[in-house]
PASEMI-168081 format. One record per residue (C-alpha): residue number from 1; chain; z, y, x. Coordinates in steps of 0.2 Angstrom, whole numbers. Layout:
<rs>
(NUM; "A"; (Z; Y; X))
...
</rs>
This chain:
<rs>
(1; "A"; (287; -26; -126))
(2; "A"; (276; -31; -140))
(3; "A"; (274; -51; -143))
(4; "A"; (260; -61; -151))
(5; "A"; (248; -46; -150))
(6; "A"; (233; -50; -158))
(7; "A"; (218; -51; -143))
(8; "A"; (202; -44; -145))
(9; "A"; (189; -47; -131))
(10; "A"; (172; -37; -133))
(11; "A"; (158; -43; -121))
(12; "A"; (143; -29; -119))
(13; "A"; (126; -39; -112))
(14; "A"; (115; -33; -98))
(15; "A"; (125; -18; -96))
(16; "A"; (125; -8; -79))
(17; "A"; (140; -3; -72))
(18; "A"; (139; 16; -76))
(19; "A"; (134; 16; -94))
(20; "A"; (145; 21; -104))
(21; "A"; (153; 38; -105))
(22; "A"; (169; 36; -97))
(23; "A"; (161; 27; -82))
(24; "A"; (150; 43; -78))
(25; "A"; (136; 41; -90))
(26; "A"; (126; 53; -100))
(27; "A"; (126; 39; -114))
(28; "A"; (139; 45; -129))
(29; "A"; (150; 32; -131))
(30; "A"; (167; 41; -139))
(31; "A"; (173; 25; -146))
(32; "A"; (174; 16; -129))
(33; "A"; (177; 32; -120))
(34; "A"; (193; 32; -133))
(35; "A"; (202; 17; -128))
(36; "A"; (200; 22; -109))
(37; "A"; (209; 36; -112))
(38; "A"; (224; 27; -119))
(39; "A"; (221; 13; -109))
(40; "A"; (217; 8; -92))
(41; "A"; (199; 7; -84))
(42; "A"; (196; -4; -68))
(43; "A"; (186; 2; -54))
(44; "A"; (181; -15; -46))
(45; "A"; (181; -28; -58))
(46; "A"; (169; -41; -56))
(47; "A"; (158; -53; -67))
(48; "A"; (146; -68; -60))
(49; "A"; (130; -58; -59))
(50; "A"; (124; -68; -75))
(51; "A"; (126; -70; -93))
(52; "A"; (130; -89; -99))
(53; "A"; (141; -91; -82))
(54; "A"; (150; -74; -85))
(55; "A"; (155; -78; -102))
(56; "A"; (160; -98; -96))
(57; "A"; (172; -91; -82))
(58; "A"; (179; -78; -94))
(59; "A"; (183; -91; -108))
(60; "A"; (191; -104; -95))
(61; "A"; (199; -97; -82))
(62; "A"; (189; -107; -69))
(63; "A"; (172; -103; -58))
(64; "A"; (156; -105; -69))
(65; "A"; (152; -120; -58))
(66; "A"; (167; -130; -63))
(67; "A"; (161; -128; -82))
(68; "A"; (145; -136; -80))
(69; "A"; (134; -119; -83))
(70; "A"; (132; -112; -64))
(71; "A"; (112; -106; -68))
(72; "A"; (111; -104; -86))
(73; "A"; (108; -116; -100))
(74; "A"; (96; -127; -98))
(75; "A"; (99; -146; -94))
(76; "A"; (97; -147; -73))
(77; "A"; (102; -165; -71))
(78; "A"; (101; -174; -61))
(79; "A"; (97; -160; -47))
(80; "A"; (108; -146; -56))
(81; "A"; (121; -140; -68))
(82; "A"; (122; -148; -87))
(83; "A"; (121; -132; -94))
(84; "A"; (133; -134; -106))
(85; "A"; (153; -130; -106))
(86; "A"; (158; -148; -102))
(87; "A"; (173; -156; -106))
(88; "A"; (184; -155; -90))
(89; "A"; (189; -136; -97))
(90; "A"; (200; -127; -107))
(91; "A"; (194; -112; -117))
(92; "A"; (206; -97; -123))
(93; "A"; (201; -99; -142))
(94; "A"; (207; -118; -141))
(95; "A"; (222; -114; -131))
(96; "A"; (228; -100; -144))
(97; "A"; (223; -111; -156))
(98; "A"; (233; -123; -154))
(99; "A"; (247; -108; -150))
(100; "A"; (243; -103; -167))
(101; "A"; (231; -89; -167))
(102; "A"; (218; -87; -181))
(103; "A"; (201; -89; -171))
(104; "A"; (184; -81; -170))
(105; "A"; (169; -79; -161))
(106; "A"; (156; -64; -167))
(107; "A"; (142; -62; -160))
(108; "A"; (132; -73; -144))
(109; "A"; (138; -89; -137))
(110; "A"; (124; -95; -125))
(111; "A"; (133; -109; -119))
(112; "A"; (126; -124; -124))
(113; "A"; (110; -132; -120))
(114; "A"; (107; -140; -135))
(115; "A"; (105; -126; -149))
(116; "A"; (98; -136; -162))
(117; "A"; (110; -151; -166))
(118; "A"; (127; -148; -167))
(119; "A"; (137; -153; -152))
(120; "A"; (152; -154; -145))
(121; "A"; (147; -137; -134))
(122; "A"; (144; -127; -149))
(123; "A"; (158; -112; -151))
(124; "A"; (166; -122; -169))
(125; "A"; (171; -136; -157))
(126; "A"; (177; -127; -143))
(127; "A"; (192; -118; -151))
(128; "A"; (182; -106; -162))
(129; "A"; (187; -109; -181))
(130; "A"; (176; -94; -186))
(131; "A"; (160; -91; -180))
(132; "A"; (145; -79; -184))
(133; "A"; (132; -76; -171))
(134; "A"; (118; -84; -161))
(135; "A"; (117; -98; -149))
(136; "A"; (104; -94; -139))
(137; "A"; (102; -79; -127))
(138; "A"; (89; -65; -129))
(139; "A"; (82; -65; -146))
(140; "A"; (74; -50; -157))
(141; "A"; (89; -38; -165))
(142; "A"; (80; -35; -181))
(143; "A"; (76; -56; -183))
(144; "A"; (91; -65; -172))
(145; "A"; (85; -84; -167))
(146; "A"; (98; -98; -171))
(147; "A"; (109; -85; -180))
(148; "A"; (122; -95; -186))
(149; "A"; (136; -94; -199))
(150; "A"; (151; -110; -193))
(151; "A"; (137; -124; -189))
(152; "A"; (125; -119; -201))
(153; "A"; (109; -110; -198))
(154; "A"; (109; -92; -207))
(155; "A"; (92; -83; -198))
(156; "A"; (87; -81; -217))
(157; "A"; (101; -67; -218))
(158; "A"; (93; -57; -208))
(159; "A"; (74; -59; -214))
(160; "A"; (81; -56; -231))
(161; "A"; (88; -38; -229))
(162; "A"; (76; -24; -226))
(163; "A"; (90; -16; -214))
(164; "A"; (96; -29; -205))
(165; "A"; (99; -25; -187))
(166; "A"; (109; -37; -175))
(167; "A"; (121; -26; -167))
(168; "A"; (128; -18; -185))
(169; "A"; (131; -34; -191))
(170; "A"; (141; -42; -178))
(171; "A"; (152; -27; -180))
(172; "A"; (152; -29; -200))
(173; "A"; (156; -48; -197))
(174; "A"; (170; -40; -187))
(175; "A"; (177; -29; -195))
(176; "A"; (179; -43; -212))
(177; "A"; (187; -52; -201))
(178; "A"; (200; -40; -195))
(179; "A"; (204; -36; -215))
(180; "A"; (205; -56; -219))
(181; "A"; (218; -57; -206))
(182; "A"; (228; -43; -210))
(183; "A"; (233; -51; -226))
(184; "A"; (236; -68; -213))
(185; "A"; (255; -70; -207))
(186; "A"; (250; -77; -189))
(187; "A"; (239; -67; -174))
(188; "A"; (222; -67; -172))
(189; "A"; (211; -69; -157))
(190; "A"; (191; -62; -158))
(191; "A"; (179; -63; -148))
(192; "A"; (166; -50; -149))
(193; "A"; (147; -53; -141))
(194; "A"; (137; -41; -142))
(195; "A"; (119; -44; -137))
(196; "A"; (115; -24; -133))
(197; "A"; (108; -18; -124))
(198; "A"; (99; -33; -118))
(199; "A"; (81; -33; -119))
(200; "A"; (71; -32; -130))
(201; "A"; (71; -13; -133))
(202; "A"; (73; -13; -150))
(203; "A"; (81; 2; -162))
(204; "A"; (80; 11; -176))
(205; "A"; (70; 28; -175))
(206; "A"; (84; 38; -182))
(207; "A"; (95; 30; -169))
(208; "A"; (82; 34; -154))
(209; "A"; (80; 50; -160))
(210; "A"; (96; 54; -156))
(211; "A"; (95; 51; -136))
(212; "A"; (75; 61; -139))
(213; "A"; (75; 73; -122))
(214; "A"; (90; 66; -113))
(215; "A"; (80; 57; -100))
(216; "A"; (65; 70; -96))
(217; "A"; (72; 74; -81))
(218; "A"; (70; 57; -74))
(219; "A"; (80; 45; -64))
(220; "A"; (83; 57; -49))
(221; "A"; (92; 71; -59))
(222; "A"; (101; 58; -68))
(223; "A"; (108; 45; -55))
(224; "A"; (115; 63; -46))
(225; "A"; (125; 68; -62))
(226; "A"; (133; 50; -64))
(227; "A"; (139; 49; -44))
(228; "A"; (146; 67; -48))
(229; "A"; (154; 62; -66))
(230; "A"; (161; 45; -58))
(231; "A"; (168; 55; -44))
(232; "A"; (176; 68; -56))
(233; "A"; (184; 55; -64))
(234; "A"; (195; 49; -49))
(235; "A"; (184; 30; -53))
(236; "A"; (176; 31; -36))
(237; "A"; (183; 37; -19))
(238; "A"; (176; 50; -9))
(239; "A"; (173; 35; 3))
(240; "A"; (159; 28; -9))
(241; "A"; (143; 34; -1))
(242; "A"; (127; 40; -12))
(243; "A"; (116; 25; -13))
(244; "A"; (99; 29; -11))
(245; "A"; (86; 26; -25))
(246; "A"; (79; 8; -25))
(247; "A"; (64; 10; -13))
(248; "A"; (53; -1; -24))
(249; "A"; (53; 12; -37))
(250; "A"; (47; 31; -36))
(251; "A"; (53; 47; -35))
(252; "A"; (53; 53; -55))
(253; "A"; (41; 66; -48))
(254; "A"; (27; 52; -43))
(255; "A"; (31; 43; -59))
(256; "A"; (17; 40; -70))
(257; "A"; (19; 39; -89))
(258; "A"; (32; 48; -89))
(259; "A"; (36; 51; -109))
(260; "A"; (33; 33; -109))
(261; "A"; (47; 29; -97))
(262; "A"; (60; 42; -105))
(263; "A"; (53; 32; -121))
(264; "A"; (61; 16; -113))
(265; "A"; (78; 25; -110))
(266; "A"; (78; 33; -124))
(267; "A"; (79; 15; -135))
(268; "A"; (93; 7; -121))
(269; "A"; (103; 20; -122))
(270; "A"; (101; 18; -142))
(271; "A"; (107; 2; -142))
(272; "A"; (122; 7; -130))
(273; "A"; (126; 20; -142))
(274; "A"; (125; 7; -158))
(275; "A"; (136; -4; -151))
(276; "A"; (148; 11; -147))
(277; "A"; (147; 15; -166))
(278; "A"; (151; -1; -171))
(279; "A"; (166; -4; -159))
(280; "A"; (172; 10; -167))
(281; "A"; (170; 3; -185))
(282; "A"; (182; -11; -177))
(283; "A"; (193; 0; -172))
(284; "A"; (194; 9; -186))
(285; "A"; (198; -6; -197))
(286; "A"; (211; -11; -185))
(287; "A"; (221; 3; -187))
(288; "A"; (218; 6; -207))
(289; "A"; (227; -11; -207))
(290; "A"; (239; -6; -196))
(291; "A"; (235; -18; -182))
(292; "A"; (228; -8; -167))
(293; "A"; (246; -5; -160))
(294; "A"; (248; -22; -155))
(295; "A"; (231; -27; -152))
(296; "A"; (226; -29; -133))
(297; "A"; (208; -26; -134))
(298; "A"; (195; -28; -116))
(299; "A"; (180; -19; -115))
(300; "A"; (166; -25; -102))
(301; "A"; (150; -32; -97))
(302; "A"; (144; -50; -92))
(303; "A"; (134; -43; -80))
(304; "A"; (125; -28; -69))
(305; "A"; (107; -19; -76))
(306; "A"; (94; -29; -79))
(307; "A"; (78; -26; -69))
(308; "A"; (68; -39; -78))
(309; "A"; (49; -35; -81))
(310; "A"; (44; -43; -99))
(311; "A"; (33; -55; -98))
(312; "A"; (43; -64; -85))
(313; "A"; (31; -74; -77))
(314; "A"; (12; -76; -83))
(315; "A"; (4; -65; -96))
(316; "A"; (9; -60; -112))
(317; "A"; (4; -76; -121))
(318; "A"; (12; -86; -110))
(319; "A"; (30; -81; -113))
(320; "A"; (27; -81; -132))
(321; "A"; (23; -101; -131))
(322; "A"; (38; -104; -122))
(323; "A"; (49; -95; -133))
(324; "A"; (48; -104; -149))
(325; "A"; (59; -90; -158))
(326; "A"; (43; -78; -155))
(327; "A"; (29; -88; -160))
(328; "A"; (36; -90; -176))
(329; "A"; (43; -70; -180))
(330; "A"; (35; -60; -193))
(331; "A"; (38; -41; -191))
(332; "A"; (42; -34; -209))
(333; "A"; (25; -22; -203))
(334; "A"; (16; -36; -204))
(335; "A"; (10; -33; -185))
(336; "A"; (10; -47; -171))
(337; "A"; (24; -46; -158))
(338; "A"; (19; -36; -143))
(339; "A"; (24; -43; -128))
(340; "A"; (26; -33; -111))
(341; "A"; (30; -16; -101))
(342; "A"; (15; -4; -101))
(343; "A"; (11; 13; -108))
(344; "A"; (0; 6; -122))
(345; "A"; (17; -3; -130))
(346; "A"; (30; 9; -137))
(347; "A"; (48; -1; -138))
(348; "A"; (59; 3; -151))
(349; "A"; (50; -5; -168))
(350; "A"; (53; -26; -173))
(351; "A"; (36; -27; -167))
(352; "A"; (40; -22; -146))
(353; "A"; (46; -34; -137))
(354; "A"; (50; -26; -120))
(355; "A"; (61; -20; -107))
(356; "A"; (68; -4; -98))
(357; "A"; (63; -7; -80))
(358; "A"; (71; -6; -61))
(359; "A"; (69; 11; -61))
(360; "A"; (81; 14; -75))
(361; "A"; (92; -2; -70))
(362; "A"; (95; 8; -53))
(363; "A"; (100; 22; -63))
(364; "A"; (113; 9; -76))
(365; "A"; (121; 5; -61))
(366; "A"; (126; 22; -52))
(367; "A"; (129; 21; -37))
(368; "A"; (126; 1; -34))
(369; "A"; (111; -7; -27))
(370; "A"; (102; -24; -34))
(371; "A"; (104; -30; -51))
(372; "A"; (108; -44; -65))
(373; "A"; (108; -61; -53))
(374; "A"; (111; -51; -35))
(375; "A"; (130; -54; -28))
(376; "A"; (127; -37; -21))
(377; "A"; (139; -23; -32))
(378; "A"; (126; -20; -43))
(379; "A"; (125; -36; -48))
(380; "A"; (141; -41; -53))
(381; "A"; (151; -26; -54))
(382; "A"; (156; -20; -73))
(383; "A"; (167; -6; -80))
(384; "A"; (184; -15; -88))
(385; "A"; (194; -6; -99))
(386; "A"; (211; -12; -107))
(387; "A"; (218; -6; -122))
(388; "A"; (236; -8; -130))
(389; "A"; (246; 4; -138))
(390; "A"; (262; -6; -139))
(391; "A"; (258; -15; -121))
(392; "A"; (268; -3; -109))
(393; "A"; (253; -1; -102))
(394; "A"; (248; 14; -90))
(395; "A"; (240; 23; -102))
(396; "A"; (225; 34; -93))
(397; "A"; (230; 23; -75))
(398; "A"; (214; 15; -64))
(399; "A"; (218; 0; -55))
(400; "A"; (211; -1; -40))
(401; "A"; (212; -18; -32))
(402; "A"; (197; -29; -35))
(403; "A"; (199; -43; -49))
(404; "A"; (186; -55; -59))
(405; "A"; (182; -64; -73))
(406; "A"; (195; -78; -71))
(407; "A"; (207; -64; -70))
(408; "A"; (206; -63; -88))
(409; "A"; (212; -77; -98))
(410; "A"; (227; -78; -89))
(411; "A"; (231; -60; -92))
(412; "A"; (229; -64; -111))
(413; "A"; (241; -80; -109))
(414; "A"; (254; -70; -101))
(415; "A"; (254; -55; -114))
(416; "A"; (254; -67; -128))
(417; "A"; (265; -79; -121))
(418; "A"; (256; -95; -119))
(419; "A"; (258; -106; -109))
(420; "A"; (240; -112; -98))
(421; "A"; (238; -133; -101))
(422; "A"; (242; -147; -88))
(423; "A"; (230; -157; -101))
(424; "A"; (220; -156; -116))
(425; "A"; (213; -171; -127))
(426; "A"; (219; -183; -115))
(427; "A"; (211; -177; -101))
(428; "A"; (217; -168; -86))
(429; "A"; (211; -149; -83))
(430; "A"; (208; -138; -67))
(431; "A"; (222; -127; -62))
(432; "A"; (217; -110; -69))
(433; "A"; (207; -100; -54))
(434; "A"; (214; -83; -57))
(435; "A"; (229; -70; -59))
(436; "A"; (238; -63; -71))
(437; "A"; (233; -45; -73))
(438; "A"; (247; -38; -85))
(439; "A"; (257; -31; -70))
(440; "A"; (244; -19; -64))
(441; "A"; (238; -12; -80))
(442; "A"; (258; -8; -81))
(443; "A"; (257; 3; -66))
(444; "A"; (261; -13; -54))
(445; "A"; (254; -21; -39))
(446; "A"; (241; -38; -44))
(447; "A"; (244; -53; -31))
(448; "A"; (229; -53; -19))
(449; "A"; (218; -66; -17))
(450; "A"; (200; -70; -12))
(451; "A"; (185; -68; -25))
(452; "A"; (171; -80; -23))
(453; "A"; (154; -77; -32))
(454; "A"; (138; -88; -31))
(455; "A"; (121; -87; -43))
(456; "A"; (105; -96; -39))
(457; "A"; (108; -95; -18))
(458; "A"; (113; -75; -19))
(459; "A"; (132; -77; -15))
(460; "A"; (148; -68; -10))
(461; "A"; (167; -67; -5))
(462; "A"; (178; -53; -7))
(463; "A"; (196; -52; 4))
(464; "A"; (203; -37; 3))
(465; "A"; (192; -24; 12))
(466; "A"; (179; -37; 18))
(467; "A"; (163; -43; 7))
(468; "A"; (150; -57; 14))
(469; "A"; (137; -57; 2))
(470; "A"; (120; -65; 4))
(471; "A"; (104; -60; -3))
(472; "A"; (94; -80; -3))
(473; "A"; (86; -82; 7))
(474; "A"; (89; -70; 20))
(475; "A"; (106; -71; 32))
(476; "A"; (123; -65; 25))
(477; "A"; (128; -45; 27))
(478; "A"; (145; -39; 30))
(479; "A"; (151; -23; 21))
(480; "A"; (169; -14; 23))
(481; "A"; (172; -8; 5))
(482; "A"; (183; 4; 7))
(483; "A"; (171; 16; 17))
(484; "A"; (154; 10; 11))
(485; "A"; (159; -1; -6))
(486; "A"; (139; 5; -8))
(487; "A"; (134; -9; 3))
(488; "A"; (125; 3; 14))
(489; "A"; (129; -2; 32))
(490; "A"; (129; -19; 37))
(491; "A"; (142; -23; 48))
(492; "A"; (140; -40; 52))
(493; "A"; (133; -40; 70))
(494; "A"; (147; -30; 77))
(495; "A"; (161; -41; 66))
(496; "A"; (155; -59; 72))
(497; "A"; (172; -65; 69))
(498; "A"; (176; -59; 52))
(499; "A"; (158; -65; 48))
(500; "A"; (164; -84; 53))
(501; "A"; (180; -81; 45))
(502; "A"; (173; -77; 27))
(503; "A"; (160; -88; 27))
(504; "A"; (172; -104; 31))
(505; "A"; (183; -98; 16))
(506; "A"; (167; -98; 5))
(507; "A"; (160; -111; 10))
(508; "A"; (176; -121; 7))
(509; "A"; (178; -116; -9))
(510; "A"; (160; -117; -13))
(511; "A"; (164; -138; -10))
(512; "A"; (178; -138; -20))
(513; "A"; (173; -129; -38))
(514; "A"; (155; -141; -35))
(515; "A"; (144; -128; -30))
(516; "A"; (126; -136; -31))
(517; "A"; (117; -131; -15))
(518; "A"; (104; -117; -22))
(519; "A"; (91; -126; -9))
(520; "A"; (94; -145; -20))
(521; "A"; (92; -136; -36))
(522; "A"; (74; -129; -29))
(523; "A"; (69; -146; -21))
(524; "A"; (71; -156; -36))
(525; "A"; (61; -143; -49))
(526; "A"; (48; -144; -35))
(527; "A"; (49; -162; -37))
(528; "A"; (43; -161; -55))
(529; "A"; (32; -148; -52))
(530; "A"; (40; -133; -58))
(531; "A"; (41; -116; -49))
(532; "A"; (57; -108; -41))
(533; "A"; (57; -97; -56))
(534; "A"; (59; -108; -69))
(535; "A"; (74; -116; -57))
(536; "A"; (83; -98; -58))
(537; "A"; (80; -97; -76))
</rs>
């Protein structure tokens, strides 16, 4: 087998769990779809229903909640989290680092609170020796906020080229990287954050006129056609029931607007298709320099679809005065941000600010229900794909058995035989939480163990065939996934036991990682006088 492979983790934001072509989608994405084929694609992976706690579990090893960053990042004491990746942690980049790997980060951090002094949360002081992205979360693709080159800010780049688009040039940044290293005589390891397709809707016209007709049909036709491609494709068993369409949302036949809601589609799946193209650029430079072969590259998301309606909360106004990134943007049109989903604002141009809806989130997560910040499937359920030519892996396998996020830092450990620290500058760290995954994407059996999930009250455990997940506030459901893994039969009145039996596992280990009940976190914003949506974020 290969050593010192170089590691390249690619992170997609706000992605659903069906978007991408070789996951049943209608979406093109060759470039993805490419290292599935001589790869291996997971059918129930798991991420932490959320962005910032996603990407803190990924990079440590450990439960978002041990990190200090269980909601998002803002600064919650003394009644919540720090919001920033504190200290009693272990990245990857700063354990390969010191293992002697070249290090970079391209692309979104979003895990620290404090975005405008440098800190010791920032990515250049936890492991990262390059980094070129933004710190913050959401921002505009065409004008990035806090877009940062090593500790400096750079957002001028972006206003000073006529063409600049977000999503291109984390992959440029990429790819310069991957030549610079080439000519290095040690491994690399790069982290690659993409902030598509997260809202807002915003692409080029030439890239939107590429998905133009694909989604006339509506949500109905299309939801159909992924259940049938996914179970084509051997990812889901015949024992995954159709989920029925989200009853909030309309039969596409009752839809109004309806050019306007394709128009919506149209620009995600723009986005999905850019970042596909520029995954491709990386590959492709990868393999001019002669380093794909022994590159072990992951593909997924941080969480499931988003069903977020722009403006959050209030009006339109409202959400531009909290977000100090758009009060002060200046479209190159020379036109006002717009704010918000309704038929009179077209998405696409620097000058939309919007989202893509439920509707269409229901359809991004085929065949799951609930979203982005549910513990239900379609929530926290994400396509994983691993790549690695001169792995031994099983090229074209599925595995199977369910696995999450702190599954993958030690699967990168074992592969580039690094050892995980007892300690790190001076101070004890957390045993690592996961497994080791390099055994099943050879063909092996992973160890089982329990997966634990919990996100502003909504919480879960997964044992084998058994979910409790918890919708807050409402009681906890009991699913068997492996006849109904679409959560649509609660079992838990005629499984009393098992009910008792789960929740005393999660309940322990909700004790031990410092989960912070979801009802203390509500009672002290209420305290100050702030609503339960500005608790969750």
């Amino acid at each position: 087998m290969a050593s010192q492979p170089n590691v390249l983790l690619i992170l997609a934001d706000d992605m659903g769990f069906s978007d991408i072509g070789c996951y049943g989608s209608e979406i093109e994405t060759p470039h993805i779809d490419r290292l599935a084929t001589g790869g291996v694609r997971f059918s129930q992976f798991y991420n932490t229903a959320r962005c910032s706690p996603s990407r803190a579990s990924m990079l440590t090893g450990l439960h978002p909640h041990q990190t200090g960053i269980g909601i998002l990042t803002k600064d919650d004491r003394p009644h919540g989290y720090p919001g920033s990746l504190n200290d009693d942690c272990v990245t990857v980049a700063e354990i390969l680092s010191a293992a002697g790997y070249a290090t970079s980060l391209v692309g979104k951090w979003h895990l620290a609170s404090n975005i405008r002094q440098v800190n010791d949360a920032w990515p250049t002081r936890r492991g990262f020796e390059h980094f070129y992205g933004t710190l913050a979360g959401s921002c505009s693709y065409f004008q990035p906020a806090s877009l940062t080159r090593g500790e400096n800010n750079v957002e001028a780049e972006a206003t000073q080229q006529p063409n600049y688009y977000y999503t291109d040039a984390i992959a440029q940044e990429a790819c310069a990287f991957v030549r610079e290293q080439s000519q290095a005589n040690k491994p690399f390891f790069m982290y690659v954050a993409y902030t598509a397709p997260h809202w807002p809707l915003q692409a080029s016209e030439e890239a939107i006129a590429k998905q133009a007709g694909r989604y006339d049909e509506g949500w109905d036709v299309l939801r159909a056609r992924r259940m049938q491609r996914l179970r084509e494709s051997g990812l889901l068993a015949d024992a995954v029931n159709d989920c029925e369409r989200d009853p909030e949302e309309p039969a596409w036949e009752h839809a109004e607007h309806k050019a306007w809601e394709a128009r919506r589609m149209e620009v995600y799946a723009a986005q999905v298709q850019r970042m596909d193209e520029g995954i491709g650029d990386i590959l492709a430079t990868l393999e001019q320099t002669g380093q794909l072969e022994n590159t072990l590259v992951f593909f997924l998301s941080d969480n499931g679809a988003c069903a977020e309606v722009l403006p959050l909360d209030g009006s339109a106004e409202a959400f531009i005065q909290r977000r100090p990134d758009l009060k002060r943007l200046k479209p190159r049109n020379g036109r006002d941000v717009q704010v918000g989903n309704e038929p009179a604002i077209v998405p696409g141009p620097e000058d939309t600010y919007a989202s893509y809806g439920r509707a269409w989130a229901n359809l991004s997560n085929t065949p799951f229900r609930l979203y982005k910040r549910w513990t239900h499937e379609g929530g926290i359920s994400t396509p994983l794909i691993v790549h690695w030519p001169a792995g031994g892996l099983d090229k074209g396998g599925i595995v199977r058995s369910p696995s999450q996020l702190t599954d993958v830092l030690p699967t990168i450990l074992e592969a580039t035989q690094t050892a995980y620290p007892e300690s790190y500058r001076g101070r004890d760290m957390p045993k690592c939480e996961g497994h080791s995954l390099l055994s099943a994407l050879r063909g092996g059996k992973p160890a089982e163990h329990p997966l634990f999930w919990e996100h502003t009250g909504n919480a879960a455990t997964r044992h084998g065939r058994w979910k409790l997940v918890r919708e807050y506030p409402k009681p906890w459901e009991l699913y068997d996934m492996e006849t109904d893994r679409a959560e649509t039969k609660d079992v838990a009145s005629t499984n009393p036991d098992k009910v008792r039996e789960l929740l005393t596992q999660w309940e322990a280990w909700a004790r031990r990682v410092g989960v912070v009940p979801w009802d203390d976190v509500l009672a002290g914003y209420l305290a100050d006088g702030k609503s339960e949506s500005e608790a969750a974020g």
